[in-house]
C-alpha positions in Angstrom: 19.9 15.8 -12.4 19.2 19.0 -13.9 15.9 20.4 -11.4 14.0 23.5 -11.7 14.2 26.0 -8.9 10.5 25.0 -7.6 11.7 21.1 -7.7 15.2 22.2 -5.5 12.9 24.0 -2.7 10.2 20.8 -2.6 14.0 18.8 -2.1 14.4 20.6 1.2 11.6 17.9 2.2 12.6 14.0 3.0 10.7 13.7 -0.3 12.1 14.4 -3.8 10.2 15.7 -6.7 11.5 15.0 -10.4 9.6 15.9 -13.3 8.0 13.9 -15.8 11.1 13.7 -18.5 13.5 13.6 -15.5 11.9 10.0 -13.9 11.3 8.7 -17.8 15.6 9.2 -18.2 16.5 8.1 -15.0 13.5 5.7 -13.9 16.2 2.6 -13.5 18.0 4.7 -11.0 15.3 6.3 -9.2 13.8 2.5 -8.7 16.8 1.6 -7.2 17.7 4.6 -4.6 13.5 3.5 -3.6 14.6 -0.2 -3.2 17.8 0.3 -1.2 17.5 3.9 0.9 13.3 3.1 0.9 13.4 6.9 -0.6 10.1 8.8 -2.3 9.8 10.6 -5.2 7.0 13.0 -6.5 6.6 12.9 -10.4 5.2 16.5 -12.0 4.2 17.5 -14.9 4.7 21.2 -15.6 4.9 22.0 -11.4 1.7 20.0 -10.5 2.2 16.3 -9.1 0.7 13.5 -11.0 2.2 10.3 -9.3 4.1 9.0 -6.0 7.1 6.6 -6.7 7.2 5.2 -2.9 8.7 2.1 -1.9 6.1 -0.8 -1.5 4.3 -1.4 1.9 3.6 -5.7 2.2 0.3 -6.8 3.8 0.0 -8.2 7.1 -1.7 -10.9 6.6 -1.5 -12.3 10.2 -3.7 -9.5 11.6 -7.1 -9.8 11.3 -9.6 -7.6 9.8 -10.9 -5.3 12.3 -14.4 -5.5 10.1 -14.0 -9.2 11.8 -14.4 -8.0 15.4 -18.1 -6.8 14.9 -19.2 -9.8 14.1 -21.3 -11.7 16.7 -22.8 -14.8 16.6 -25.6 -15.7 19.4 -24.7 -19.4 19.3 -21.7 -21.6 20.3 -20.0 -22.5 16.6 -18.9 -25.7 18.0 -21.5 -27.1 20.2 -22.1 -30.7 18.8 -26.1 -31.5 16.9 -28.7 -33.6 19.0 -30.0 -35.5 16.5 -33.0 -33.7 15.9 -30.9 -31.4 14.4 -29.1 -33.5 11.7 -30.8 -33.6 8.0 -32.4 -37.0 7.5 -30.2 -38.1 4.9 -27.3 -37.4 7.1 -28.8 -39.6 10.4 
């Protein structure tokens, strides 16, 4: 890859920079070196970044929300109904 002077000293960083025409020629490539090394790439457009080419970062979905934690309820959830409390068509 042919990279400007600017683009070489922004390589001295774990992160590469490519320009716009550069990642459009050799996008296949630079998809693959993010899928097997897990490197990043800055795109730019005349000097100025514009995107991030990073690898993808999956979900935990086994940890819960922490919006979840300040949520109180002032009741036992799982205490049974007297039957007072069941709807008449239910009784």
């Amino acid at each position: 890859m042919a990279l400007s002077d600017w683009t070489n000293w922004t390589n001295l960083c774990e992160v590469k920079t490519v320009n716009v025409h550069e990642a459009k020629t050799n996008f296949s490539s630079l998809l693959a070196t993010v899928e097997d090394s897990g490197g990043s790439f800055v795109i730019c457009r005349n000097g100025a970044p514009v995107a991030d080419l990073v690898p993808h970062k999956h979900a935990n979905r086994i940890k819960a929300n922490p919006a979840l934690s300040k949520i109180k309820i002032a009741y036992d959830p799982v205490e049974p109904l007297s039957a007072g409390e069941w709807p008449e068509a239910a009784r």
